[in-house]
Every structure is written in structure tokens, then in C-alpha cells.
VEXKOLLUM-263656 format. One line per 2 residues: their letters; for each residue x negated, y negated, z negated of N, C-alpha, C. Coordinates in pm, whole numbers, padded with zeros to 5 digits. Each point is the difference from the previous one (the first is absolute). Layout:
REM VEXKOLLUM-263656
A) X:Y:Z:X:Y:Z:X:Y:Z; ...
***
This chain:
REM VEXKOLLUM-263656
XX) -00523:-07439:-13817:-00019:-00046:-00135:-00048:00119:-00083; -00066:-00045:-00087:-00068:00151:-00084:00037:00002:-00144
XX) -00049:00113:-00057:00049:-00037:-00101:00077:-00062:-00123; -00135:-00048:-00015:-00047:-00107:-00057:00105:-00111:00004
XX) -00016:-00032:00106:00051:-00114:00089:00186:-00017:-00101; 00040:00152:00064:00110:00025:-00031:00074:00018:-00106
XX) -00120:00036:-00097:00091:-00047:-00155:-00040:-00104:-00029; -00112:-00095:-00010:00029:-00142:-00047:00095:-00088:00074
XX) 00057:00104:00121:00115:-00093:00073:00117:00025:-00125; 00006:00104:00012:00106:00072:-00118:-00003:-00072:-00135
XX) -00144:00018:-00043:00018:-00059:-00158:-00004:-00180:-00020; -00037:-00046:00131:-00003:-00152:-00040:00164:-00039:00104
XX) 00054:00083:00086:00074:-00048:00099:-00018:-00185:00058; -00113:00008:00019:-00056:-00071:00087:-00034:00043:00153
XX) 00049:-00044:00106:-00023:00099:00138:-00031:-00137:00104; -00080:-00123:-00035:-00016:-00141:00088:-00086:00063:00039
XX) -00054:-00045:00178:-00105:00023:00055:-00065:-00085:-00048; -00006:-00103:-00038:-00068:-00105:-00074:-00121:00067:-00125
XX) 00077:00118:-00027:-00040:00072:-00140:-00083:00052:00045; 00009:00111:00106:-00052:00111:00081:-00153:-00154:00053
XX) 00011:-00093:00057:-00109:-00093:00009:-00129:-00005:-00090; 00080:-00060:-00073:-00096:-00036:-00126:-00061:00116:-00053
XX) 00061:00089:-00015:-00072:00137:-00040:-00069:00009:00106; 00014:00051:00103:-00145:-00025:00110:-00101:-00042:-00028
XX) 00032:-00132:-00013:-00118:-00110:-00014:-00106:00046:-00121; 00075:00032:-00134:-00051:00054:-00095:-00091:00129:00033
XX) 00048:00040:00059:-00062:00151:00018:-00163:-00016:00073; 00032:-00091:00120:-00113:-00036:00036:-00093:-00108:-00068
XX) 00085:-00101:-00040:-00140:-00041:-00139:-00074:00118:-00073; 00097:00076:-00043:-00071:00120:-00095:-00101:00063:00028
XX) 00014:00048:00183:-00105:00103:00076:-00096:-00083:00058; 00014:-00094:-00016:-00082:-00098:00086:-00111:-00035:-00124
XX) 00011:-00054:-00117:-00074:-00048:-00088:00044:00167:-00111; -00157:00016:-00023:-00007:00137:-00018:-00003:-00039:-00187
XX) -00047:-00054:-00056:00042:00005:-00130:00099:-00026:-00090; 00138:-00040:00110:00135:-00021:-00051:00025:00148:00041
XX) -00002:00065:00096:00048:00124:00034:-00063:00136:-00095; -00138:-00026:-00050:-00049:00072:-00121:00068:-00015:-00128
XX) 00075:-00081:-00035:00063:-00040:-00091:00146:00149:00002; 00070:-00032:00079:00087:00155:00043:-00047:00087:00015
XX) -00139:00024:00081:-00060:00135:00022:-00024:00057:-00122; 00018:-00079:-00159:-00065:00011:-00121:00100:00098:-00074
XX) 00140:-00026:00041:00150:-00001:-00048:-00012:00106:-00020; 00026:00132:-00143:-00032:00115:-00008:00106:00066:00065
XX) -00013:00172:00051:00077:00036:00080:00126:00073:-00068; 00015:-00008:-00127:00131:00016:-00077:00104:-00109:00004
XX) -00077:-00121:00004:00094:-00155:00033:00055:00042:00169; -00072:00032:00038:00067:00042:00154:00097:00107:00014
XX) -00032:00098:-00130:00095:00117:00026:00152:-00090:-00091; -00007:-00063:-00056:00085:-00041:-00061:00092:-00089:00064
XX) -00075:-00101:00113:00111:-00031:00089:00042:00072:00113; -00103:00072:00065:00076:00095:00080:00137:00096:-00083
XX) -00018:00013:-00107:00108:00079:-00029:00118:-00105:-00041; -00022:-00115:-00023:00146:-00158:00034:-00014:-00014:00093
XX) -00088:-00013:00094:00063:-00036:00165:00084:00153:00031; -00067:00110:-00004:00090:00128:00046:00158:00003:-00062
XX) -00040:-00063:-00081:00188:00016:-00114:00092:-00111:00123; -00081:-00109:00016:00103:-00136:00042:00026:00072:00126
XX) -00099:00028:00129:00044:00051:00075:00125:00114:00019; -00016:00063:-00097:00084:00129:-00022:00151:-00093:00011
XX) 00025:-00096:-00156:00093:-00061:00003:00040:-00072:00077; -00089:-00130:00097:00035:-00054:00071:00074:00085:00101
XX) -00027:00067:00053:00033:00119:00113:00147:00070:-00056; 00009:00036:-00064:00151:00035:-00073:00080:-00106:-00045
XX) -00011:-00117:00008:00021:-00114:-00038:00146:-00012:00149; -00055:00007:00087:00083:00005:00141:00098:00087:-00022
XX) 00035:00104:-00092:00091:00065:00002:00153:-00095:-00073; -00065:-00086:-00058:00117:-00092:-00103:00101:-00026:00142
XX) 00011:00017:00127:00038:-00072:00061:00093:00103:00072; -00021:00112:-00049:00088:00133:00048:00078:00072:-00125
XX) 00101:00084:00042:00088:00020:-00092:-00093:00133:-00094; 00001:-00016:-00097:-00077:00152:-00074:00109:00039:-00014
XX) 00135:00017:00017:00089:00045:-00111:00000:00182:00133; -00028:-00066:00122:00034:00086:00103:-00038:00103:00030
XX) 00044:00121:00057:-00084:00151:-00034:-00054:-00022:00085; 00004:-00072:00131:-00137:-00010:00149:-00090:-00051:-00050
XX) 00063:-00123:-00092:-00206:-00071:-00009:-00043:00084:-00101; 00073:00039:-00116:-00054:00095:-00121:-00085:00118:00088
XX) 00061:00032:00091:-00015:00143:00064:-00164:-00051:00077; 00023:-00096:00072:-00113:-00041:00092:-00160:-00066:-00092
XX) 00045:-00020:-00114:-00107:-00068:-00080:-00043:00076:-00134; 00091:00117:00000:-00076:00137:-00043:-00059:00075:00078
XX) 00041:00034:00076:-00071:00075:00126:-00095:-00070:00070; -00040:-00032:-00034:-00109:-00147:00116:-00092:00064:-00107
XX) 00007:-00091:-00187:-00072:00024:-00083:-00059:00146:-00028; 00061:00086:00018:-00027:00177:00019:-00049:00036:00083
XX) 00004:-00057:00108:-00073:00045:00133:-00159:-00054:00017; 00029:-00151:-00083:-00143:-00074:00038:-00088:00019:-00113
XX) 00081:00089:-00120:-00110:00038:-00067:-00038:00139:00024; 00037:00121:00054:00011:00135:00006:-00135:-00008:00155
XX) 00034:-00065:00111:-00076:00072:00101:-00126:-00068:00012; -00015:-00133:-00058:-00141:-00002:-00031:-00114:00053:-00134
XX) 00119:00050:-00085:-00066:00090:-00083:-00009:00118:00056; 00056:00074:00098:-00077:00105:00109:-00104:-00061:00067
XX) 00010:-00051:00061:-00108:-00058:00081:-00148:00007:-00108; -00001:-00096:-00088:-00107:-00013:-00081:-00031:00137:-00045
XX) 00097:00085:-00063:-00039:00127:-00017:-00068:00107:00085; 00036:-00011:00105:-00021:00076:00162:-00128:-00039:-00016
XX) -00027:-00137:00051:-00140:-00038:00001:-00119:00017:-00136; 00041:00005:-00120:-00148:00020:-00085:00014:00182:00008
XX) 00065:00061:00014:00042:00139:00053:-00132:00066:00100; 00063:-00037:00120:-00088:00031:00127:-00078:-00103:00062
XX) 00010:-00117:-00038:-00150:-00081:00062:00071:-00077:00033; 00142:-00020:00087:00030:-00066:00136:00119:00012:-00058
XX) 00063:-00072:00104:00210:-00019:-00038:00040:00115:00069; 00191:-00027:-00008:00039:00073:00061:-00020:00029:00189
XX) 00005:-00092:00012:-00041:-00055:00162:-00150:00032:00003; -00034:00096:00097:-00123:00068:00052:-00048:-00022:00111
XX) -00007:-00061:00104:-00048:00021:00129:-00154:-00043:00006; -00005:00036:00141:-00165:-00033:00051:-00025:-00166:00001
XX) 00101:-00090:00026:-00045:-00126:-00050:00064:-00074:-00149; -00171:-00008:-00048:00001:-00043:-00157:00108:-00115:00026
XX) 00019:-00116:00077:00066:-00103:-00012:00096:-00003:00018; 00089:00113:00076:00125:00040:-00037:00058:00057:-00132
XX) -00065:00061:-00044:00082:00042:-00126:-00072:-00087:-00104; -00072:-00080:00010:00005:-00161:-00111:00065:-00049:00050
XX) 00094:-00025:00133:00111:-00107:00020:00133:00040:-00064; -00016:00146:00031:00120:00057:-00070:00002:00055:-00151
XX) -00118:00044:-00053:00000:00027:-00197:00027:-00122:-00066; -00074:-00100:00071:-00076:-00088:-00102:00166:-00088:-00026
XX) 00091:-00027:00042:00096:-00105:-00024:00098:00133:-00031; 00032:00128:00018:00056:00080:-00057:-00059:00028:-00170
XX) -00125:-00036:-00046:-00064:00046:-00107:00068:-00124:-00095; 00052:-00100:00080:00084:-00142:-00106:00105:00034:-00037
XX) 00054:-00042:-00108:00123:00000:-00073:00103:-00092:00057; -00082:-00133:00025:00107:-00081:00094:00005:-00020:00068
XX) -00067:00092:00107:00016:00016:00135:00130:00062:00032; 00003:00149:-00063:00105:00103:00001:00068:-00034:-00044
XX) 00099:-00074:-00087:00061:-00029:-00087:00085:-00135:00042; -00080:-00115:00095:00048:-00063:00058:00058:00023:00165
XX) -00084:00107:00028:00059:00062:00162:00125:00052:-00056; -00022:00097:-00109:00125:00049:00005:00133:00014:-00026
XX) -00004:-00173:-00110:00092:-00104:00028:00047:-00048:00088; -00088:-00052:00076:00027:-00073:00100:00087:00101:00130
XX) -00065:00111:-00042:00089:00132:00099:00188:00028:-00039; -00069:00021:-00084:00146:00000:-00096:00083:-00109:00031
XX) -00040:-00088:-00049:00117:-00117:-00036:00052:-00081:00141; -00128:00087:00145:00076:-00017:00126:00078:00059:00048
XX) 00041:00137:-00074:00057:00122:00083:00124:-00024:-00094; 00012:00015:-00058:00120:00047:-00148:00115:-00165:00049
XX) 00110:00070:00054:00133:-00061:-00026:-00029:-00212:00037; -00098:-00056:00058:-00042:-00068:00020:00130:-00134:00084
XX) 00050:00080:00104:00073:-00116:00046:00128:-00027:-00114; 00080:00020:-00075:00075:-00022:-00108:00009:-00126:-00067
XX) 00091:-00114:00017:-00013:-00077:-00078:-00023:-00017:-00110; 00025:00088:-00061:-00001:00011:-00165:-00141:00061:-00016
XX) -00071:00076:00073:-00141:00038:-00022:-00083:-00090:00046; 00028:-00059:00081:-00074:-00165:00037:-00002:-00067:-00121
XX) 00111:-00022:-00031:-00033:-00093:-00220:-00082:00087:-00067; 00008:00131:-00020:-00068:00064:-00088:-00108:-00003:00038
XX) -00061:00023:00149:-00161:-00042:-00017:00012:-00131:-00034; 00016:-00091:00006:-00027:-00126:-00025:-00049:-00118:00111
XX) 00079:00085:00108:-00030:-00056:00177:00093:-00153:-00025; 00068:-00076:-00056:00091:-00087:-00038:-00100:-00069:-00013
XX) -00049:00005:-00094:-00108:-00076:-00087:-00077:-00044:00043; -00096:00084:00115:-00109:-00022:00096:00037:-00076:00108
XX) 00139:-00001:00030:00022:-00041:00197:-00042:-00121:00015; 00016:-00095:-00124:-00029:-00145:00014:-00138:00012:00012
XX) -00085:00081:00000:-00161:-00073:-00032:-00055:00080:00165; 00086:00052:00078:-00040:00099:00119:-00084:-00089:00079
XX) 00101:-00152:00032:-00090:-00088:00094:-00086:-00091:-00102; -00089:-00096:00058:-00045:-00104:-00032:00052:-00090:-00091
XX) 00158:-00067:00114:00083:-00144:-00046:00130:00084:-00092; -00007:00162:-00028:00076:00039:-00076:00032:-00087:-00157
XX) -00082:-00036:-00019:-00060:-00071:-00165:-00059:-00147:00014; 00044:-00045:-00093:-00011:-00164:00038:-00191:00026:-00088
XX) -00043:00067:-00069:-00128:00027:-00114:-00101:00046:00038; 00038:00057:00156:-00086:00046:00120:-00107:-00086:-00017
XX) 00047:-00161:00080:-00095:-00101:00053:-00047:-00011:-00131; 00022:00019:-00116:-00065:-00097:-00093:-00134:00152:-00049
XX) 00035:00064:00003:-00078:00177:-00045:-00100:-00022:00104; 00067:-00001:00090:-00144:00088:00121:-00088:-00106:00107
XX) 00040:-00179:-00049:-00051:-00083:00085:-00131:00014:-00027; -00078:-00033:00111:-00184:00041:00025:-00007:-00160:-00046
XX) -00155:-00011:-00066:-00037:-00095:-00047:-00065:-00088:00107; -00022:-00125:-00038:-00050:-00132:00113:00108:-00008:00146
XX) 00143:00049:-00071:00018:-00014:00168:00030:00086:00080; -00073:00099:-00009:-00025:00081:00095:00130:00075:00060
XX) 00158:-00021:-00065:00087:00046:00052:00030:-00022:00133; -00048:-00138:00036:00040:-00056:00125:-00069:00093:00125
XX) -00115:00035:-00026:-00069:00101:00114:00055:00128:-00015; -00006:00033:-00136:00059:00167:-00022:00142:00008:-00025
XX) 00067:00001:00043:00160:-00045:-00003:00033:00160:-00069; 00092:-00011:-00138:00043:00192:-00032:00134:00022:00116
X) -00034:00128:-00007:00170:00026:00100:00111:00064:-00082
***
């Protein structure tokens, strides 16, 4: 999912594949018949900077939004969701710095496509920032019942399987049918 995608999920909280459809369809009317699609190509590029900077906000929020479901009061998650935020903003601001610096990232070798596999998702904010959450909040005091509530592992266990949630079948059924061939597991 991109973007885009991801804050009008956020700002309309609409998430039907039904939705994700029809927008399709639209998209290709648009590219297909070229003077409805000139009509947007027209759209000045300040109207664009203006929703990229509301889709970037919703995303931001939507994404912190998941935290309602863990304890803030706690010095691990306080600890793990400052340090995530410090980390994922600090080493890709090296990175970017490194690189308008000397030409190239920190990562140097004889193949160019190694060190774009390795700068280029180190040069993100939420790349680093989400690894190193996700590092964190696996290592730190984890088997603990009481740190199981504070992440907010309670909350989640029901949605782990399929038939966990009775809102499943009604959310994620494929249209015309098609559950019967594609069965979810």
C-alpha cells in the first residue's frame, strides 16, 4: 500500500476492498480516456503539496494511533518509543549527510547495488525507527505477563487467526463469491 493509499485509509477510515475496486476502475477510466486524466494533470502542484502534507500528517497519526492499545504510562514502552523516535531520526540524518558530503553513503563497496540495498532504506526515518522498535520491544522483558498487557498483546490475540473475530467474514469477504474458491485461513 503506498502512501497515498494510506492516509485516505486513515482520514476516511474506510479499508473495503470494494473501495480499493472502484478506485481502480476510476483510475483506469482516467488513463485510458486522456481528457478526463488532463483535467488532474492540470491540478497545480501546491494543491498537491498541500495534500501530501494531510496525507503525511494522517499517516504519521494513523501509525501512532496503534499505540492507544499499549500502556504509555510504562518506562519500556516510554523508553522503546523514544528511542525508536531518536534513533529513526538521528541515523538517517547521517546517512543523508554522509551522502551530499562525499557523493555516496556510508556503505562503499565495488558493487553499486549493494550499498543502495543497504543506504537507501537506512536513509528512511521509518525504516530505522520501526526496526528499531520492533528490536526493542522483542528483546526488553517480553515473556512477563504484565508486559504482555502493556504492549497491548491482549488486545491483538483475538484478531491472530481468521475465525478469531466474528467482523473477519464480513471485512475481508472477496466480491461475486469468490470466497468459495479462495477460502482465508
Amino acid at each position: 500500500m503506498d502512501l497515498e493509499n494510506a492516509g485516505l485509509l486513515a482520514l476516511t477510515r474506510v479499508g473495503s476492498r470494494r473501495v480499493v475496486q472502484i478506485s481502480a476502475g476510476f483510475m483506469i477510466f482516467f488513463s485510458v480516456l486522456g481528457k478526463f486524466g488532463a483535467v488532474f494533470a492540470s491540478i497545480p502542484s501546491s494543491i498537491f503539496a498541500g495534500l501530501y502534507c494531510l496525507f503525511f500528517a494522517y499517516v504519521g497519526a494513523g501509525g501512532l494511533s496503534f499505540l492507544q492499545f499499549c500502556n504509555l504510562n510504562s518506562f519500556r514502552t516510554m523508553f522503546i518509543l523514544g528511542f525508536s523516535i531518536f534513533i529513526g531520526l538521528s541515523v538517517p540524518q547521517y546517512f543523508n549527510e554522509y551522502t551530499a558530503i562525499k557523493g555516496f553513503g556510508p556503505v562503499n563497496t565495488s558493487g553499486r547495488w549493494f550499498n543502495d540495498i543497504i543506504n537507501v532504506p537506512f536513509a528512511s526515518e521509518a525504516f530505522v525507527a520501526g526496526c528499531m522498535a520492533y528490536f526493542l520491544d522483542n528483546t526488553l522483558h517480553k515473556k512477563d505477563s504484565s508486559i504482555r498487557k502493556d504492549r497491548g498483546k491482549h488486545w491483538w490475540a483475538k484478531f491472530k487467526s481468521f475465525k478469531g473475530d466474528t467482523r473477519s467474514e464480513e471485512f475481508y469477504s472477496l466480491p461475486f463469491n469468490l470466497n468459495k474458491y479462495f477460502p482465508s485461513v
